[in-house]
Each structure stands twice: as C-alpha cells, then as structure tokens.
C-alpha positions, 0 to 999 in steps of 0.5 A: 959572383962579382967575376961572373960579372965582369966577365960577362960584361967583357964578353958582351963588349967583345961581341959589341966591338966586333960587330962594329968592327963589321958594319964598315963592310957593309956601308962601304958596300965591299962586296969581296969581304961580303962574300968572303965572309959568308963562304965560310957558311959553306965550308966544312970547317965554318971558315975559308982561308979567305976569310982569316984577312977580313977577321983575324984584324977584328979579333979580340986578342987572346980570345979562346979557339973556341970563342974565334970559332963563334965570331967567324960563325956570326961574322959569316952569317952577317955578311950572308944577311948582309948580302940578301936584305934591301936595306939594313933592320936594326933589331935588339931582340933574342934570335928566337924573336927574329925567327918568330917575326919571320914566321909571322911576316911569311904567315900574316901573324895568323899562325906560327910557319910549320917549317920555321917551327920544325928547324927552330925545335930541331935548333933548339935540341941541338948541342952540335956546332956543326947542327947549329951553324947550318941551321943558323944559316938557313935561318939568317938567309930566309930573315935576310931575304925576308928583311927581318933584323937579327941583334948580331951581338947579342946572337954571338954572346947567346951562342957563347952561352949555348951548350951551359948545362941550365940551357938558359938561352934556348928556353929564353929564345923558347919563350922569345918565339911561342910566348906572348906576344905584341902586334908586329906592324 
C-alpha cells in the first residue's frame, strides 16, 4: 500500500513537473513550439517529428513508452488550448467538470448541451487511445475557444489511470459532469 503510494505521488509530480515545463511556451508566446506541439493532435501516430525537440527535454527520464505517449497527448492538447483561449483559465477541477462548465456556458446552465453529452458518453465508453485523443481534442479545442479551463495535471495523471479494470476515473468525471452541481458565474 504504502508503494501504491509513493507511486502515485511520484506520478502526480512528474505530470506537476511537466506541465510547468510547458507554461514557458506560453508566456513566452512562442508561437512555432504552440503549433508544433498541437499538430501531433493530427497525426495518425499522436506525434510529428517536430514535436520531439520541444518534448523529449521535458521528459521525465526513464518514463515508460506508454506514459511518453500520454505526455505528448497533453502536451499536444495544451498548446492547441493554448492556441485557441484569450487568456489563460486556471482550473483544479476533473475533466468531466470542465466539459460540464462548457455545456452550461454554451446552455446558459438550463440543460446539459446534447452534442457535449453525446461526445462525453462516447468518451467515457471508450478504451482506445486513438478514440480518446480525438475525442479530447475536440473537446480541449470547443473549452479553448470557449475559454473554459482544464487542470493539465491532473488530465495527464486520470489518463495514466484511464483503462484500470475499476474505471475510477471515467465514474468520477461521471459524477464531475451530471452530479450536483454549484452556480457557475
């Protein structure tokens, strides 16, 4: 237990780390790493060549292939958010949350947006990676051009846990989304 732990407190300073090894991009307003970054949202693989010397400094070393290929996805949906938002949104809440704050700021908070509804069911149900980064990305780019903040860490730490056999993640972002809910200003 006391491992599990230690792990998964590493696990939560490796994506803390990262993540702030990405903000200079953005303040700097370095528009090329922006856009290098966010192509790998295009590409078949989740990556372009162009991206490796943005990312692979910001690595952690000895991470998994499996774990590289989460932090190039978030690396690649945070420059797109980058791109898109007037101005950064600072957020500590569950992805599911974000999406439900978007559906309420495209529904004036009367109902839940059915076609926000219908993308999260289906990424919710989903074990693909390939299902899920393009269902991320269409996600990230409506909250970027509706300036509604994701928690970048915490997104790469629930997509480490994504595919566990309890599904722990996509019930909290369940509960995040449809479950009671306080006055969004």
């Amino acid at each position: 237990m006391k491992e599990r732990r230690e792990r998964t407190a590493a696990l939560w300073r490796c994506a803390f780390d990262f993540i702030s090894r990405l903000k200079p991009f953005v303040e700097r307003k370095d528009r090329a790493a922006l856009a290098a970054l966010s192509r790998g949202l295009n590409a078949d693989t989740g990556f372009t060549a162009d991206m490796h010397r943005y990312l692979v400094p910001l690595l952690p070393n000895g991470i998994s292939r499996r774990n590289e290929d989460l932090f190039y996805l978030v690396a690649a949906l945070y420059a797109r958010w980058h791109q898109l938002a007037s101005k950064p949104a600072e957020t500590s809440k569950s992805f599911g949350r974000s999406l439900r704050e978007l559906s309420d700021k495209i529904t004036g908070g009367a109902n839940v947006n059915p076609g926000i509804e219908r993308e999260f069911i289906a990424m919710l149900s989903t074990t693909d990676r390939e299902d899920l980064r393009v269902r991320l990305r269409i996600a990230v780019t409506r909250m970027g051009r509706e300036g509604v903040g994701v928690d970048w860490v915490r997104l790469l730490v629930d997509l480490h846990w994504w595919n566990r056999g309890d599904r722990r993640v996509q019930r909290q972002w369940a509960k995040d989304f449809w479950g009671a809910r306080e006055k969004i200003a």
